[in-house]
N, C-alpha and C positions, 0 to 999 in steps of 0.2 A: 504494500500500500504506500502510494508515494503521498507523504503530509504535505510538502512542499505545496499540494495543491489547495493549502489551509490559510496560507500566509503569502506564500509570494507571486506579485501583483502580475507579472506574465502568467502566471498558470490557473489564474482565477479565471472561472466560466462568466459568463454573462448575468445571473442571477446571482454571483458570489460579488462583484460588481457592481451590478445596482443598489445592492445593499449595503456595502462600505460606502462606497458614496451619499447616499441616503444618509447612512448612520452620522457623517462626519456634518454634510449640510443641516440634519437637526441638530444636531451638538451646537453649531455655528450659530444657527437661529434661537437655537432657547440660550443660547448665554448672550446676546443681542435681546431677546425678552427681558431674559432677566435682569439686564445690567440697565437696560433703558428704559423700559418702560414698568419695570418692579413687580411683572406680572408675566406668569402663562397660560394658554389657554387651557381649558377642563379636557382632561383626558390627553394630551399632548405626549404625556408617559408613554401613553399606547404606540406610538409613532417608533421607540426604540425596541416594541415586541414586536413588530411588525418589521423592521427591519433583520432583529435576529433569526424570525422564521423563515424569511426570503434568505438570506445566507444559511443559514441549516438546509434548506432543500436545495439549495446550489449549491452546497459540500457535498451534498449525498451523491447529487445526480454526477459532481465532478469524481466523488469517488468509486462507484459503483457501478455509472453509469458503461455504456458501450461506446468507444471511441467510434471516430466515425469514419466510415471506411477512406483510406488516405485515396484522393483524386490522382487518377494517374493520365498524364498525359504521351498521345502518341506520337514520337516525334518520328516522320517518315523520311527518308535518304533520300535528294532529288534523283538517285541513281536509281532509287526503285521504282518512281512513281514519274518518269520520264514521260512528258507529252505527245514526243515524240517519238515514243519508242512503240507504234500500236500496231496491228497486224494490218493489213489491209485483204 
């Protein structure tokens, strides 16, 4: 099991992502609440449960899930696929 996929920001899935980002943008906003205007809104806590379940099912799915079959490209020799090389 590679943890690496827990913590470091290249190996984070898309869902492990939007959730650290999240998390960091409300931290950002509630201490701008709190520092300025001495208030936050009701239930605003919820916003950091909500975040950590969006990264808990984007760990799962980076840990468990099925990698996705690597795209392979065909690269043809102009020697094979010559235009000019056709029967007549």
């Amino acid at each position: 099991m590679d943890f690496n996929k827990l913590y470091r920001p290249s190996a984070l899935n898309s869902f492990q992502f939007i959730a650290v980002t999240g998390l960091i943008m409300s931290a950002g906003a509630h201490l701008v609440l709190h520092f300025f205007t001495k208030s936050t809104p009701v239930g605003y806590n919820w916003l950091y449960v909500c975040w950590a379940a969006l990264y808990v099912g984007g760990t799962l799915i980076n840990l468990f899930g099925k990698p996705a079959a690597p795209h392979h490209h065909h690269h043809h020799d102009d020697d094979e696929h010559d235009d000019h090389d056709y029967a007549h």
